[in-house]
N, C-alpha and C positions, 0 to 999 in steps of 0.2 A: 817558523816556530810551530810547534805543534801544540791543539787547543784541546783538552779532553775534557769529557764528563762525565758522572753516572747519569745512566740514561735507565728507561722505568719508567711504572706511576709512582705518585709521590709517596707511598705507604707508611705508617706509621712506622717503626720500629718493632715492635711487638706483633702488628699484621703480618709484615713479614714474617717473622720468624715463624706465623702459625700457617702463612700462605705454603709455603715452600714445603714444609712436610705435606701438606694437604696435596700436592699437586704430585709427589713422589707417593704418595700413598694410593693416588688416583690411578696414574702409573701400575703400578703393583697392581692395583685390583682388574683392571684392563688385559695387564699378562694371563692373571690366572682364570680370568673369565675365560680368553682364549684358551689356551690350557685345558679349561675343562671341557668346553664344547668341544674339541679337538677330541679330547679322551672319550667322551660319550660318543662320539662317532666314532672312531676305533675300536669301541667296544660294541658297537650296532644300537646304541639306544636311539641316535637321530636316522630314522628311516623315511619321515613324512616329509617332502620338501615344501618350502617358503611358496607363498605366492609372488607372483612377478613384481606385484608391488610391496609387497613384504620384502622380500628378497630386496631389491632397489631400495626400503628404504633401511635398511640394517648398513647395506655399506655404505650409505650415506652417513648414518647416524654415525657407523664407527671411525670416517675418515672427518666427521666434524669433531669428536671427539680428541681422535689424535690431532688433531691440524691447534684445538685451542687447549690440548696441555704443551704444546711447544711455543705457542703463543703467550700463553700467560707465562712459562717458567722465561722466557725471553724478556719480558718486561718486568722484570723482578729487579729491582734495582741494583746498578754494579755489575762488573763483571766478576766478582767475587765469588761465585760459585765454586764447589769443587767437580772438579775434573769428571770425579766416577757419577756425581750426579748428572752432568751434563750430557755423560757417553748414554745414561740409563733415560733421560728423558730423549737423547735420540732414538735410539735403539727399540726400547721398548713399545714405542705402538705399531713401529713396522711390524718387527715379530707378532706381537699380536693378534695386528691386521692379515697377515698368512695364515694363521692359525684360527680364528676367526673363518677367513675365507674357505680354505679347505672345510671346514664342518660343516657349513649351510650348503656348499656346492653338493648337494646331492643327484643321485640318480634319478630321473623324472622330470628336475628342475627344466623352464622353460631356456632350451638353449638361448633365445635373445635378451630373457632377463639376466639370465648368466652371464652373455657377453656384456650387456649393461654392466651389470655389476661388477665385473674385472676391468674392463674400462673407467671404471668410476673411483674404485680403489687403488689401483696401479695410478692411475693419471694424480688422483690427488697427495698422493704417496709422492710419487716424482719432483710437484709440486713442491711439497714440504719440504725434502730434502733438500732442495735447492736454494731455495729459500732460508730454511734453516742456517746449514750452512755456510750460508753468505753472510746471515748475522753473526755466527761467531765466530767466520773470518774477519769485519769489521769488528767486533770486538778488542780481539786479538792484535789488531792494528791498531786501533785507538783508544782502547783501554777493557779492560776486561770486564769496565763498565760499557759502555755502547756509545757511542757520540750522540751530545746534546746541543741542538745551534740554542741556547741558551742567547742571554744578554751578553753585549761588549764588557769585557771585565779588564779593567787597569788596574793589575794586581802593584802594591807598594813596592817603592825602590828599597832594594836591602841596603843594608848597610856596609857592602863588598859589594864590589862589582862583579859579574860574573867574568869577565878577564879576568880580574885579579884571581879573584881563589880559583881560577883553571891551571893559574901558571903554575909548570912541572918544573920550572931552573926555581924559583923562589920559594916555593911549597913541595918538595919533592914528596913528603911523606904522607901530607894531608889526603884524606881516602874520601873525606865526608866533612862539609862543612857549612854548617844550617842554622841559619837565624828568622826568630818568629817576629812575625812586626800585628799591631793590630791598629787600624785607619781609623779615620774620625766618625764615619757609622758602624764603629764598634764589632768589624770585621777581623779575626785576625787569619793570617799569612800564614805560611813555612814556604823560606825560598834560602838556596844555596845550593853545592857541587858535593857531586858525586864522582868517585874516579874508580875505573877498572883496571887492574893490570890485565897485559897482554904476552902471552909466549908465544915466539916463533910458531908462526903456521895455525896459530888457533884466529877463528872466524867469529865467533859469539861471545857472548857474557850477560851474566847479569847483574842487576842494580839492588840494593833495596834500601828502602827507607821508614822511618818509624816516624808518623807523627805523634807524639809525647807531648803533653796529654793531647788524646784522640779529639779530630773536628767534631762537630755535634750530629754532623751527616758527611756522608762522602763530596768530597772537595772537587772543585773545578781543578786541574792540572795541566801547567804548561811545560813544555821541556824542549830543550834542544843543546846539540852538540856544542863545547868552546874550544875543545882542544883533543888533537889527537889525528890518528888515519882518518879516513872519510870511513861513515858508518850509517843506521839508520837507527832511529829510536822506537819503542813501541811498547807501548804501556803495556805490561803482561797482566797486571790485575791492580785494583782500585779501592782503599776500603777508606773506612773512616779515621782508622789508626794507621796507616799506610801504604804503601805502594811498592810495585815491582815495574823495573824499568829491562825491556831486553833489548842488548846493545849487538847489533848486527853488522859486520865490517863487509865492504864490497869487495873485498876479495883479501885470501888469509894474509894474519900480518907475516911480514916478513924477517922483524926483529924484534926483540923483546920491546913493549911501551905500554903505552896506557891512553886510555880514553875518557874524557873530562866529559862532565855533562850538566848545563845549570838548568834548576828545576822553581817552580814556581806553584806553590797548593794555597786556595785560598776557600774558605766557607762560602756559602750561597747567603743571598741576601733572606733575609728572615730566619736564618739558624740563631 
C-alpha cells in the first residue's frame, strides 16, 4: 500500500498564498538583477573589478540566495504547484547565476579569486540541481505533495469492500465509486474505486478524483491496485479538494481492460 502526504511547513492558508507569489517574485527580481549587471557590462559601464573578497562573497551570497528560493518554494505545502512555476523556480537562479557571473568576472580580477568564485558557484549550482531534482522526482512518486512519515493512521472501513467495487464481471460500468465515512474524533474520510479503461498497447493513464466538499487541508492518501494488469501508482498531485492518481502498466497492455484502483483520503488530526 502506498502512504502519501502533503509535506511542507504547516502555513496558514492565506501565508501561503502570499508566500508563493513572494518567492516568484524573488525569482523575477534575481533574473533581472542579472540581466542588468550583464547589460552594464556589455555596454562598458562595469570596468572596476571586485575584490577578492568581494568577489567570493557575491557568489556566495548569490548561490545562498538561489539554494533558499528552491528550498523555501520546496516546502510550500503539496505538490500542488503548477508546472511553469516549478520549471521557473528551477531555472531561474541558474540563468541568473551565469549572468550574474559573467558581469563581475572582469579583466584584472585576481585569477584565484575568480577560480574561487566559479568553483563555488558551479559546485553549489550542481549541488542544487541535484538535490532539487530528487525532490520533485520523490514528489512525483509519492505525491505532488512530498512524503510525510507523519503518525500510524487507521483510515475507517468503508462501507464496500475494496474487492467488491473492483469487480469488472459485477460492476462492469462503475468508473468511480466513493463513500465518505467520519470516525468518532470527528475525522472524516473519502475512500472508494477508481477504474481506467485500457486500449490495446496503451502503457499509462490517469485517475482523478474530487473531494466534495473539500478537506479542510490537504489529506493524508493511501492507494493501491485491486484489479487489473500489474501496474504502479503514483500520486501526480495532492490538494485539499482532490487528487490525481497516474496509472503506469509494466509493460503495454495487450487487449483492451481496465485497471481498478482503491483509494483511501482522510483529514489530519486537528483540521
Amino acid at each position: 500500500m502506498q502512504q502519501v502526504a502533503a509535506t511542507g511547513w504547516p502555513l496558514p492558508r492565506d501565508w501561503e498564498r502570499m508566500l508563493r507569489p513572494a518567492l516568484l517574485g524573488i525569482n523575477a527580481c534575481l533574473l533581472m538583477a542579472g540581466g542588468l549587471l550583464f547589460a552594464r557590462r556589455a555596454g562598458g559601464g562595469l570596468v572596476e573589478p571586485l575584490s577578492p573578497a568581494g568577489l567570493i562573497a557575491t557568489g556566495l551570497a548569490v548561490a545562498v540566495v538561489g539554494w533558499g528560493l528552491r528550498l523555501a518554494w520546496s516546502r510550500l505545502p503539496g505538490a500542488h504547484r503548477p508546472r511553469w512555476q516549478a520549471t521557473a523556480v528551477d531555472w531561474t537562479p541558474t540563468v541568473a547565476l551565469v549572468l550574474i557571473g559573467a558581469a563581475v568576472s572582469l579583466q584584472g580580477t585576481s585569477p584565484l579569486a575568480l577560480a574561487v568564485f566559479w568553483v563555488l558557484l558551479v559546485g553549489c549550482e550542481v549541488a542544487q540541481r541535484i538535490l532539487w531534482r530528487s525532490g520533485r522526482q520523490s514528489e512525483t512518486s509519492a505525491a505532488s505533495a512530498a512524503i510525510s512519515a507523519g503518525p500510524t493512521w487507521n483510515p475507517p472501513t468503508p462501507q464496500l469492500a475494496p474487492e467488491s467495487m473492483a469487480s469488472t464481471d459485477e460492476q462492469p460500468y462503475v468508473m468511480q465509486q466513493v463513500t465518505r465515512t467520519r470516525d468518532a474524533q470527528g475525522r472524516e474520510a473519502l475512500s472508494g474505486m477508481l477504474r481506467c479503461d485500457l486500449d490495446p498497447g496503451q502503457r499509462s493513464a490517469t485517475l482523478h478524483v474530487a473531494f466534495c466538499p473539500p478537506f479542510a487541508s490537504v489529506p493524508r492518501l493511501e492507494s493501491h491496485q485491486t484489479d487489473g494488469p500489474a501496474c504502479r501508482i503514483k500520486v501526480g498531485q495532492l490538494f485539499a479538494y482532490g487528487a490525481r492518481l497516474d496509472v503506469r502498466l509494466s509493460q503495454p497492455a495487450s487487449e483492451a481492460g481496465s485497471v481498478s484502483v482503491y483509494f483511501s483520503a482522510q483529514q489530519h488530526l486537528g483540521d
